[in-house]
C-alpha positions as protocol buffer text, in pm:
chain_id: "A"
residue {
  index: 1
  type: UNK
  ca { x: 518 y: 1388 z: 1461 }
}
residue {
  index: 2
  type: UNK
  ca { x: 819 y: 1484 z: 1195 }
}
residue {
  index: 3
  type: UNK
  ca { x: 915 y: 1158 z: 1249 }
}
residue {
  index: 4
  type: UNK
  ca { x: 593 y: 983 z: 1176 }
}
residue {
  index: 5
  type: UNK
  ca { x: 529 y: 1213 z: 865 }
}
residue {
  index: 6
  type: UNK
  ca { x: 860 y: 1143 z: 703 }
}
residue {
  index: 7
  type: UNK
  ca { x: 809 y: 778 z: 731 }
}
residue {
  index: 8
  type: UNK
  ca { x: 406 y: 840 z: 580 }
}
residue {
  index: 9
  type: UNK
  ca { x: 620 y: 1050 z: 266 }
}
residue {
  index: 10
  type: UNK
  ca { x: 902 y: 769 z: 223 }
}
residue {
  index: 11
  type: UNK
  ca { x: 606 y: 468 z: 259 }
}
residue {
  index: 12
  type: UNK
  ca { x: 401 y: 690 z: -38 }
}
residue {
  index: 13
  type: UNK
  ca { x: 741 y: 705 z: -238 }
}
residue {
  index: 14
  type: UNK
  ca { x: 801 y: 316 z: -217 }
}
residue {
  index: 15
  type: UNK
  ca { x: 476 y: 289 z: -291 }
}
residue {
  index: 16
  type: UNK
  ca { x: 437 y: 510 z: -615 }
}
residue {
  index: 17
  type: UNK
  ca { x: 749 y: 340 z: -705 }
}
residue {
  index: 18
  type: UNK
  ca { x: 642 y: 1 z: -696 }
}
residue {
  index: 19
  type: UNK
  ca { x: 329 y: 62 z: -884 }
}
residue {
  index: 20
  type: UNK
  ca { x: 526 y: 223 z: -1191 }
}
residue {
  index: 21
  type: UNK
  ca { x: 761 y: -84 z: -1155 }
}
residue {
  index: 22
  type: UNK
  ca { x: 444 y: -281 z: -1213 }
}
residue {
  index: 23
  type: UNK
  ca { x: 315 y: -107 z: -1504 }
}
residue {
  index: 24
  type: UNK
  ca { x: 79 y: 153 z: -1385 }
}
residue {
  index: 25
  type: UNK
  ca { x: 54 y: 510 z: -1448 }
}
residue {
  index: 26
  type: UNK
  ca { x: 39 y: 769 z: -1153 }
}
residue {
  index: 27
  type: UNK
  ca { x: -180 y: 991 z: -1200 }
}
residue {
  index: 28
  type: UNK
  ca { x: -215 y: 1173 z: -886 }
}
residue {
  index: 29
  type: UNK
  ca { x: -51 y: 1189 z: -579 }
}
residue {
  index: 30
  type: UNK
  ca { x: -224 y: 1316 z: -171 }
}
residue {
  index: 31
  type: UNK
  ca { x: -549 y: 1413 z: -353 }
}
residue {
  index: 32
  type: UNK
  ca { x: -787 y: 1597 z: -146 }
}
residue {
  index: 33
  type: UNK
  ca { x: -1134 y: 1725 z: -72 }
}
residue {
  index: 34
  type: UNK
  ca { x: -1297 y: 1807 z: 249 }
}
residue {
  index: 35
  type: UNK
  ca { x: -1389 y: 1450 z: 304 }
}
residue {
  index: 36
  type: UNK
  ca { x: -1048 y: 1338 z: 315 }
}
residue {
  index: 37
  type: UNK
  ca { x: -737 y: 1218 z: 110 }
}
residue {
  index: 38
  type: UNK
  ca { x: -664 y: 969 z: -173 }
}
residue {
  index: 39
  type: UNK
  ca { x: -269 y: 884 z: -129 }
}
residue {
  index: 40
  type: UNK
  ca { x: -252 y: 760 z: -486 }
}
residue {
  index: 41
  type: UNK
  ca { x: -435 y: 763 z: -774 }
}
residue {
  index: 42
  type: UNK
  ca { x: -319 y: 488 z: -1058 }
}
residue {
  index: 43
  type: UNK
  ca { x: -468 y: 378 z: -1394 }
}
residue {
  index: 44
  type: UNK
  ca { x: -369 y: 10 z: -1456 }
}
residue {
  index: 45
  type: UNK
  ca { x: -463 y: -58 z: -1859 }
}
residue {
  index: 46
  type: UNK
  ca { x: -821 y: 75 z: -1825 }
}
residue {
  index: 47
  type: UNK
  ca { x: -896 y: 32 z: -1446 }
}
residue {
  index: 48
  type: UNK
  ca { x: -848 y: 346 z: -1216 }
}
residue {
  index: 49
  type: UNK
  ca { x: -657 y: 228 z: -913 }
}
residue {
  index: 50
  type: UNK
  ca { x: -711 y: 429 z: -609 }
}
residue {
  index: 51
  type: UNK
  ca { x: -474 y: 311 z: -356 }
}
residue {
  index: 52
  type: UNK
  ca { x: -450 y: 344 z: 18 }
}
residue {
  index: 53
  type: UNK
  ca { x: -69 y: 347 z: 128 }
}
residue {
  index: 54
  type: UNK
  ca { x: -2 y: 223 z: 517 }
}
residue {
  index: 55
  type: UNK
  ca { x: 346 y: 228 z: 673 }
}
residue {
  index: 56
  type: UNK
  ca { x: 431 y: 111 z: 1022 }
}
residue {
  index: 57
  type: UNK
  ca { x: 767 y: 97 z: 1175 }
}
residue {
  index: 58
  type: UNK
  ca { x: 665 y: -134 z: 1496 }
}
residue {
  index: 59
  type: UNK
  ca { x: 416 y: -368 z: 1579 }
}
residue {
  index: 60
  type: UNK
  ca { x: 245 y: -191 z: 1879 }
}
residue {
  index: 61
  type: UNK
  ca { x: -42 y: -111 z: 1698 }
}
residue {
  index: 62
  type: UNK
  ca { x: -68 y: -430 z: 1448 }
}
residue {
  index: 63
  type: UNK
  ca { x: 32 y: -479 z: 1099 }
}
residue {
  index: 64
  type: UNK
  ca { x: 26 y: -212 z: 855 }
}
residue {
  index: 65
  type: UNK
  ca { x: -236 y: -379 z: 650 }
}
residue {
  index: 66
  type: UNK
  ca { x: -459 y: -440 z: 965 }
}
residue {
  index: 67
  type: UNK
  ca { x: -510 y: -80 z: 1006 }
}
residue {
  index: 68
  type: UNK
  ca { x: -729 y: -75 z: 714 }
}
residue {
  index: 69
  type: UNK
  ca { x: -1060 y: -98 z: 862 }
}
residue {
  index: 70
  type: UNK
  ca { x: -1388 y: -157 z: 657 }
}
residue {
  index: 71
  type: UNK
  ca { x: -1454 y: 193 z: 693 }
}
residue {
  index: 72
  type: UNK
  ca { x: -1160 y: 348 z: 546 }
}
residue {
  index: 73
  type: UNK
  ca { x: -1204 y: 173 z: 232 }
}
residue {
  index: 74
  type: UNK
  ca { x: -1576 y: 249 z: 227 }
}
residue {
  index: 75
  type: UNK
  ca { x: -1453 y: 637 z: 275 }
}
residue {
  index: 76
  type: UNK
  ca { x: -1196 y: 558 z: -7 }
}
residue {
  index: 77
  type: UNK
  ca { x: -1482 y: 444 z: -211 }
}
residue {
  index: 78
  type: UNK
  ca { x: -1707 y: 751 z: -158 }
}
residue {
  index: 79
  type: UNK
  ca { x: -1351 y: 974 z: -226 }
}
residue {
  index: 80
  type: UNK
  ca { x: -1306 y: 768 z: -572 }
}
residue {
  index: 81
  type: UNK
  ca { x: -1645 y: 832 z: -679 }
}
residue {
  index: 82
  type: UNK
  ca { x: -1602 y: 1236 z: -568 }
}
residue {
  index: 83
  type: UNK
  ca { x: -1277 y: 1217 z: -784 }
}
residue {
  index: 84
  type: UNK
  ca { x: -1409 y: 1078 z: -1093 }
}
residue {
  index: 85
  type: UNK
  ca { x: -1703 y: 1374 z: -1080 }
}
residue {
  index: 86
  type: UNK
  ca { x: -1459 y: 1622 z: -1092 }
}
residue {
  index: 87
  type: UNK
  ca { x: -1298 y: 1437 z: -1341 }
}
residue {
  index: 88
  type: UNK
  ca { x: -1358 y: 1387 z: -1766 }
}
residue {
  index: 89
  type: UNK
  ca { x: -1202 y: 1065 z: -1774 }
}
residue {
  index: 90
  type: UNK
  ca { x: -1396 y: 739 z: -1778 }
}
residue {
  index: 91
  type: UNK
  ca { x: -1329 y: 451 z: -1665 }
}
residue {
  index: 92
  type: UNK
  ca { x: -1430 y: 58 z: -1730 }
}
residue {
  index: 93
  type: UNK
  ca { x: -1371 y: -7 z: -1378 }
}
residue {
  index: 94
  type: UNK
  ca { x: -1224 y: 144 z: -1034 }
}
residue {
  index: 95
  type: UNK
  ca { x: -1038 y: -122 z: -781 }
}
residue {
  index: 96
  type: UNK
  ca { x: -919 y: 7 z: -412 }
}
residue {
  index: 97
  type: UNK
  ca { x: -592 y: -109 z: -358 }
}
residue {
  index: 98
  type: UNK
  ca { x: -405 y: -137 z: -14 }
}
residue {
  index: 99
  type: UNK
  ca { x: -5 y: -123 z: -9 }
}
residue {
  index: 100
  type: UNK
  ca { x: 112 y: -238 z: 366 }
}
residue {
  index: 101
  type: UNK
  ca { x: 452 y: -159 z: 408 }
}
residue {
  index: 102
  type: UNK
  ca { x: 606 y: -267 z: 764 }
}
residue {
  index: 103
  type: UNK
  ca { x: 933 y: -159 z: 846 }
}
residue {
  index: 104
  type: UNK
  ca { x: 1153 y: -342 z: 1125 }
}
residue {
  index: 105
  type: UNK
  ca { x: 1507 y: -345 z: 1189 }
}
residue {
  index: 106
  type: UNK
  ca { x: 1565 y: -80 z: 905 }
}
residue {
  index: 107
  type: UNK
  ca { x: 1410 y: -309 z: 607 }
}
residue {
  index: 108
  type: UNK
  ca { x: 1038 y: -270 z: 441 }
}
residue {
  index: 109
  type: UNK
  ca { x: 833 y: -607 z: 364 }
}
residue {
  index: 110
  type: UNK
  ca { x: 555 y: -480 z: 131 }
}
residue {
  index: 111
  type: UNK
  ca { x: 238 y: -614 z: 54 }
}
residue {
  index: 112
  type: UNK
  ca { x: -17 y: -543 z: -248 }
}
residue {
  index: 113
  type: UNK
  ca { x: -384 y: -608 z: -198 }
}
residue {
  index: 114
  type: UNK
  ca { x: -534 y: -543 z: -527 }
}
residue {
  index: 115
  type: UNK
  ca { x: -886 y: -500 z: -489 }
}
residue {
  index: 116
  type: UNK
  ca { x: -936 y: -472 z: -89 }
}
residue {
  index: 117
  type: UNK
  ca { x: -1300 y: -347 z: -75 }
}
């Protein structure tokens, strides 16, 4: 399970990382309520970004980006929407992002799904 965590954590950090390197802002990072978790929160110009980091180091189980089922991003919606109540900011519009990143024989392929609902 340490195992699995650590590679979760290092997946977020590529992940946060990229994003900056593509111009957004992070603004929050493993936000949480009772209904779950937000890995990242981003503003990119004036769209809020909330963005659903996957990392998978084999194949057993399918693609990183195949794990994310309709329902997780209609649970990421419904956690985006309990964010921005608790929030003062406004926004002119929210996007769910995916970022898929696969690891095999020690090197990451990424992929960024803007807009995945």
């Amino acid at each position: 399970m340490a195992a699995k965590n650590e590679l979760g954590r290092h997946g977020e950090q590529l992940a946060a990382d990229y994003l900056r390197a593509e111009g957004m802002t992070i603004i929050e990072r493993n936000w949480r309520c009772r209904h779950g978790e937000i890995d990242i929160i981003a503003e990119d110009g004036p769209t809020l970004v909330v963005v659903e980091v996957k990392t998978r180091s084999s194949m057993s189980h399918g693609t990183a980006l195949e794990s994310v089922r309709p329902a997780k991003l209609a649970r990421l919606r419904a956690l985006a929407a309990k964010w921005l109540a608790a929030e003062s900011r406004t926004y002119a519009t929210v996007r769910i992002d995916v970022i898929a990143l696969d690891r095999f024989a020690g090197d990451y392929s990424l992929r960024h799904v803007r807009g995945a609902s």
